[in-house]
Steps between C-alpha positions, in 0.01 A plus 500: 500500500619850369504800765283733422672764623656714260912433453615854522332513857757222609849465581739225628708633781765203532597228242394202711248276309178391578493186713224302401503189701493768850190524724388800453464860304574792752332849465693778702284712531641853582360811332172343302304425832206375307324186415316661230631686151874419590709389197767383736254229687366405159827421357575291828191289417543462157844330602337261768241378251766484263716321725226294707626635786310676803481900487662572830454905579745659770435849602730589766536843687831635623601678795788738409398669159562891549198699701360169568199563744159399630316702226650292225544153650118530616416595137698251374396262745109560417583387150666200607178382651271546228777314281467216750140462493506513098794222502280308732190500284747406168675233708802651438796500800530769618800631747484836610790570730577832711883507622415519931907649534802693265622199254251251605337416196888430344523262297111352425508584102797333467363204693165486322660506143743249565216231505306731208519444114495895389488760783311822343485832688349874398735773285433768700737828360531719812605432910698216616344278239726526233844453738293235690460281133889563399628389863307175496443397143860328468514354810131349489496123461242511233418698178357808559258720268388852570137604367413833429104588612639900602272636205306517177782600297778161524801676684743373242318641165623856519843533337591799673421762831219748443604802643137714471153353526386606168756310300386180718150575461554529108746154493217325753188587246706348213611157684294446808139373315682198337639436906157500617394218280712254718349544861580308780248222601274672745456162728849308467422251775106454342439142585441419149844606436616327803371197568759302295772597750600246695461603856740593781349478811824652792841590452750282653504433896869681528416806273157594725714418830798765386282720315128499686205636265340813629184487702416832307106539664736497855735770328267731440293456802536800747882507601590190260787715330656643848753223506642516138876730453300789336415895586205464680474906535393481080104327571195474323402682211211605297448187286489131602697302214430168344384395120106526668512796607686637182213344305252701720644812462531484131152423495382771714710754306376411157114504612563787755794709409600474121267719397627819697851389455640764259383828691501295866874344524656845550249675746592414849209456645344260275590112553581476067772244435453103495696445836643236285897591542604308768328201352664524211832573662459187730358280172166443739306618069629471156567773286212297274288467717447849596516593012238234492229574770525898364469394166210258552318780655540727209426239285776492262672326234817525346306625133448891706896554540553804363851637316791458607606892596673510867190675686405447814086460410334358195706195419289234624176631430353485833353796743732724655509402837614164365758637234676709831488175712657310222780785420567394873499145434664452181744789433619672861503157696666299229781800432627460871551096428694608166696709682596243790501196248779667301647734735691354794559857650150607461528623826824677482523863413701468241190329287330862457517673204814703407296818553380470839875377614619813378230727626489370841927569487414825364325617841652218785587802661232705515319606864228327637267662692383225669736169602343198662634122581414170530332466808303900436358351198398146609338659803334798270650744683532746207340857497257402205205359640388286128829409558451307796174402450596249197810376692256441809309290199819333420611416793103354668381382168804350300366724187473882398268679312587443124561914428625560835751216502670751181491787753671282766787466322539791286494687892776237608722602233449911592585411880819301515834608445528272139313285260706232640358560857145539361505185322649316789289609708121439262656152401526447853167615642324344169635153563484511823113590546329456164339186484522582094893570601822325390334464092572620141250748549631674797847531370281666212328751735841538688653589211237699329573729786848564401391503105489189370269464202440847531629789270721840605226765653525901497571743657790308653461536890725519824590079620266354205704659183281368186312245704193526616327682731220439712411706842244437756345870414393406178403144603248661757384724226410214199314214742313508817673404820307508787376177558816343448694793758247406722568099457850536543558773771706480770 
């Protein structure tokens, strides 16, 4: 049986060949935390059919990744359990395992593909994924294949690094309609898919003594994280994660929200965007998933794509709430992965643009009128009370306002001493609060800060040069603030 999944969305990581006469097909399952629309699981089953093996599915949660905390690891965790209960009802194994202490969890991917015929795992372009998949792929006692499931657009097509989101958005309306004719399957583990698999029903005695599976309904029970090595002062959050609750949320926003989203993203004091971010980021909903249930709403085939011209509205010939949502989706998302796919410094100043290295040169020395640090901004102790307000957001909620998370930034850069400072300092409180954090997308919005994708502005200004320039004043004057000042007060 042929994989289904398309070639250029697959790559082999060592040279070890396939074992066939192992006991089992492993699926690492790292970045694509999904049972559901996930290339990388499909690909994994299509090999233990293949092979006759049993699909054996590991998803394992470390301790000591950077900013590791209780808002992640209980969003994480939350997906874990919905994956558990779909596994269960495929009769699928399982083996979700969360690392109790530092270094743990050492050494169970090597011991699971030592007994597997093909290990596969999830290409994932940006955080510790990519050194995490060179340290262990030659030292892994099995083959190992990497799956890409980040987007619509296959990570590998593009032949070279878009620099502005117009020249993307022109390349993407030329090549992406030909990608979206090879989906992923929707229900990989489907029973009728499935039920050929030969069945594994436990790992090995010795692998569940050394490394226990999680009791994850006891881990997120009141006080189930306390004991894990993580910073316990970064809790909660405004979203509970998992692939069920993503699926929610995308259906509330296209019945509730889609229809406003245009004017209603940027104001405020409306609740506008999807919510879908961290979701994405944390693979809990596919890229797909989220094209498909917009387009079955509006109804649309691929016959009303329009020409192919590089504008933002009109290509495919739906309403314009759904044409902005989609710019979103299928130009500014998929730009970031581009940039972190082919880019290894992507987060490096050095990967702007000529001209904003040499304007922010041109004026490294010039006065500030107002200097804060670390600890002043991650407390919002700043004299600008929107300021504080959307770090308050940040820092309660994992997530800022969509136009006010552009102000955050842009006011980061005005009060430190050098873009080097400022973009330590918004990687820093990004990653370590956003639940959306540590992602292609937030290097993007980082970035855009500092002029990435953007063009030289006029008149040239005092700290900014040619880049832009956004102030609280004006932000007060174009949308209305009072409900959110009022949410987010001191």
């Amino acid at each position: 049986m042929e994989s289904e999944v398309p070639t250029v969305r697959i790559r082999a990581a060592n040279d070890r060949p396939v074992e066939t006469e192992r006991s089992w097909v492993l699926y690492w399952m790292t970045a694509f935390r999904r049972t559901h629309s996930n290339f990388a699981l499909q690909h994994a089953r299509d090999l233990a059919l293949r092979l006759q093996r049993p699909l054996l599915i590991l998803e394992a949660l470390r301790s000591r990744y950077a900013w590791a905390s209780e808002r992640f690891h209980r969003f994480i965790i939350q997906g874990m359990r919905d994956n558990q209960r779909a596994c269960e009802q495929a009769d699928v194994l399982y083996y979700p395992y969360v690392e109790p202490a530092h270094g743990q969890g050492s050494g169970l991917v090597a011991q699971l593909a030592q007994d597997a015929c093909v290990t596969v795992t999830d290409d994932y372009p940006c955080f510790f994924h990519p050194r995490m998949i060179a340290a262990i792929a030659p030292r892994l006692p099995s083959r190992l294949e990497v799956v890409d499931s980040n987007c619509l657009m296959p990570l590998a097509v593009p032949d070279r690094t878009f620099t502005v989101a117009h020249s993307y958005r022109r390349w993407m309306q030329k090549e992406l309609p030909a990608h979206l004719e090879q989906l992923p399957d929707p229900q990989p583990l489907d029973r009728r898919r499935t039920r050929s698999l030969p069945v594994l029903d436990e790992l090995p005695a010795a692998v569940r003594k050394r490394w226990p599976a999680a009791d994850l309904d006891s881990l997120l029970s009141p006080g189930g994280l306390a004991h894990l090595p993580i910073d316990h002062q970064v809790t909660g959050g405004a979203a509970a994660g998992g692939p069920v609750e993503a699926g929610e949320l995308l259906k509330r926003f296209v019945d509730r929200r889609l229809d406003c989203y245009a004017e209603d993203r940027n104001e405020p004091d409306e609740y506008g965007s999807s919510e879908l971010s961290p979701h994405l980021h944390f693979g809990h909903i596919s890229p797909q998933q989220v094209f498909l249930s917009l387009m079955q709403r509006a109804g649309w085939n691929p016959s009303r794509i329009g020409p192919v011209n590089g504008k933002a509205n009109g290509f495919w010939g739906v309403d314009e709430n759904t044409e902005a949502f989609l710019d979103q989706l299928c130009v500014w998302r998929e730009i970031g992965f581009n940039m972190c796919w082919r880019e290894p410094g992507y987060q490096q100043l050095d990967s702007l643009p000529e001209w904003t290295q040499t304007t922010m040169r041109e004026h490294a020395e010039d006065p500030r009128e107002y200097l804060y640090d670390l600890e002043q901004f991650e407390n919002a102790q700043t004299h600008d009370d929107i300021w504080n307000a959307a770090q308050r957001q940040l820092v309660r909620e994992g997530r800022i306002h969509n136009y006010l998370r552009m102000l955050w930034g842009k006011k980061i850069l005005h009060w430190t001493n050098s873009p080097q400072q400022a973009l330590d300092i918004m990687i820093h409180l990004n990653n370590k609060y956003a639940l959306d954090g540590r992602d292609p997308n937030s290097y993007s919005g980082i970035f855009w800060v500092l002029g990435r994708y953007d063009r030289a502005w006029g008149p040239e200004r005092p700290i900014f040069g040619k880049i832009r320039y956004m102030t609280s004043e004006n932000t007060a004057k174009k949308h209305k603030l009072g409900s959110y000042l009022e949410r987010y007060s001191s």
